[in-house]
BALOVEX-171090 format. One record per residue: chain; residue number from 1; residue in three letters; x, y, z of N, C-alpha, C in turn. Coordinates in steps of 0.1 Angstrom, whole numbers, plus 5000, padded with zeros to 4 digits. Atoms other than C-alpha are relative to their C-alpha. Last residue first. Layout:
+-------+--------+--------+------+------+------+-------+-------+-------+------+------+------+
! kemar ! marvex ! vexvex ! n.px ! n.py ! n.pz ! ca.px ! ca.py ! ca.pz ! c.px ! c.py ! c.pz !
+-------+--------+--------+------+------+------+-------+-------+-------+------+------+------+
!     A !    NUM !    ALA !    X !    Y !    Z !     X !     Y !     Z !    X !    Y !    Z !
...
+-------+--------+--------+------+------+------+-------+-------+-------+------+------+------+
//
This chain:
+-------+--------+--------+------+------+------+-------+-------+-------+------+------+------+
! kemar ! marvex ! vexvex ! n.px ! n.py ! n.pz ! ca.px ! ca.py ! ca.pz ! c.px ! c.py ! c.pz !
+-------+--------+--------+------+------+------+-------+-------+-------+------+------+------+
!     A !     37 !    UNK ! 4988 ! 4999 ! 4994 !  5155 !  5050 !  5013 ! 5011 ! 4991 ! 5005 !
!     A !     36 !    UNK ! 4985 ! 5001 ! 5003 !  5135 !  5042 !  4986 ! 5010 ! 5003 ! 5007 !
!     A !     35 !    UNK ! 4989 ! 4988 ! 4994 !  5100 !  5048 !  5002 ! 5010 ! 4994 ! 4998 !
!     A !     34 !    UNK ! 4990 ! 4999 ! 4988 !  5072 !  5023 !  4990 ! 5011 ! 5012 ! 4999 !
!     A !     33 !    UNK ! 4994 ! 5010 ! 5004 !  5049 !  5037 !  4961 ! 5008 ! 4994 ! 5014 !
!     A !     32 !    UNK ! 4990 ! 4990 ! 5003 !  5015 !  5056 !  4967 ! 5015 ! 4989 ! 5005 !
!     A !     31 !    UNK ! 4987 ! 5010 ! 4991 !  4988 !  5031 !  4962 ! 5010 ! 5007 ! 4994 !
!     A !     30 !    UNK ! 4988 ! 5006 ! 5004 !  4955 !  5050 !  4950 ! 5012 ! 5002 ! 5006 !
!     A !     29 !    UNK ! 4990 ! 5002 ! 4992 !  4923 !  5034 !  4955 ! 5012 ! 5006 ! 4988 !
!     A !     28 !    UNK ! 4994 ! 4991 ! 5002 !  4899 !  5039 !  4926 ! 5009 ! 5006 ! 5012 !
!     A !     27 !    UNK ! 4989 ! 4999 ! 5013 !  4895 !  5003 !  4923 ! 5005 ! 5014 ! 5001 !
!     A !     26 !    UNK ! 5009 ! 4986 ! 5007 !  4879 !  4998 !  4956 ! 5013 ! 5007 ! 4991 !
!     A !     25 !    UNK ! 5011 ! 4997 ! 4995 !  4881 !  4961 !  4968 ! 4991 ! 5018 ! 4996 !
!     A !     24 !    UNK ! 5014 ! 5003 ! 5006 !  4900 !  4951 !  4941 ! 4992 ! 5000 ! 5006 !
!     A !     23 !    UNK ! 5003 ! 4996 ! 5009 !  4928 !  4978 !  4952 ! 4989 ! 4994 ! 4993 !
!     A !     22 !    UNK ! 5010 ! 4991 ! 4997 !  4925 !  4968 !  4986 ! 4996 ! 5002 ! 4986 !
!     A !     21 !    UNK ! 5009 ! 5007 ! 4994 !  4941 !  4928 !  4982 ! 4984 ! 5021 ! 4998 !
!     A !     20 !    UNK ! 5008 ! 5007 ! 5007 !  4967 !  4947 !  4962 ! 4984 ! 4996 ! 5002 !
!     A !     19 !    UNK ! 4999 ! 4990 ! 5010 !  4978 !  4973 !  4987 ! 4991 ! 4992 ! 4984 !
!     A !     18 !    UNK ! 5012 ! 4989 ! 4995 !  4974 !  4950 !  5012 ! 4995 ! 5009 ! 4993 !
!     A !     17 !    UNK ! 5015 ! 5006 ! 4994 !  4997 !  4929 !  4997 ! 4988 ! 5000 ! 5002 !
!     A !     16 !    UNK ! 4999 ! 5003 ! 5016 !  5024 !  4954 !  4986 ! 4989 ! 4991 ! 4999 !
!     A !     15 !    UNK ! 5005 ! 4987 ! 5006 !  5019 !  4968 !  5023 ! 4996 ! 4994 ! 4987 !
!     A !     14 !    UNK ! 5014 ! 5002 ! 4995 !  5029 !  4931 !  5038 ! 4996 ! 5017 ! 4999 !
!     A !     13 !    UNK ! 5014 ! 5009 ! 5005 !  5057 !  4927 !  5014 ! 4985 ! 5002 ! 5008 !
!     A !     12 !    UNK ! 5013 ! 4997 ! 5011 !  5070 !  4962 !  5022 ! 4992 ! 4988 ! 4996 !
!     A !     11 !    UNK ! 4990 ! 5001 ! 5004 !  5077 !  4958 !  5065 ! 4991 ! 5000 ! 4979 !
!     A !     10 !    UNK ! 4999 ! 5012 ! 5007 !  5052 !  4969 !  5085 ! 5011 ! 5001 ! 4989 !
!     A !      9 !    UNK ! 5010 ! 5013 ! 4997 !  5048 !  4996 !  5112 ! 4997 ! 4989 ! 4989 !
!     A !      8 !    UNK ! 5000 ! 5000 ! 4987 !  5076 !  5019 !  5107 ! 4993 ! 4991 ! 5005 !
!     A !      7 !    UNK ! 4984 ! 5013 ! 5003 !  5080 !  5014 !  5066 ! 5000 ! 4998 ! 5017 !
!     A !      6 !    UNK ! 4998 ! 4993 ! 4988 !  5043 !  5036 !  5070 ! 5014 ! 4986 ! 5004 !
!     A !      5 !    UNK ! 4993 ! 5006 ! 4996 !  5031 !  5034 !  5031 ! 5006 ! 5006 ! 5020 !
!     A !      4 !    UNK ! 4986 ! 4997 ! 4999 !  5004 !  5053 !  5019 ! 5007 ! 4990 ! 5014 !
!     A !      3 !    UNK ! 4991 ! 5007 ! 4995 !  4970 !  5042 !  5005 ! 5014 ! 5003 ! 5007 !
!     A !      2 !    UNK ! 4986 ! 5002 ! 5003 !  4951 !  5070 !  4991 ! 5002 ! 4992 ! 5009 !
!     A !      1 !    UNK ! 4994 ! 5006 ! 4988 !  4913 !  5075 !  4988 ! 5014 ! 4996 ! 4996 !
+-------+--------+--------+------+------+------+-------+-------+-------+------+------+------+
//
């Protein structure tokens, strides 16, 4: 399963968050980084 970021509908703390909060729901989550632009 992949996580990916959508900078359009939230801003990064509340991904970075979510992203955590998921990962100890299912460890093999994985959280593709914010977008540097």
């Amino acid at each position: 399963m992949v996580l990916r970021p959508n900078p359009v509908l939230a801003p990064r703390n509340v991904y970075e968050a979510k992203a955590r909060r998921w990962q100890v729901e299912w460890p093999r989550l994985v959280v593709e980084p914010w977008p540097e632009r």
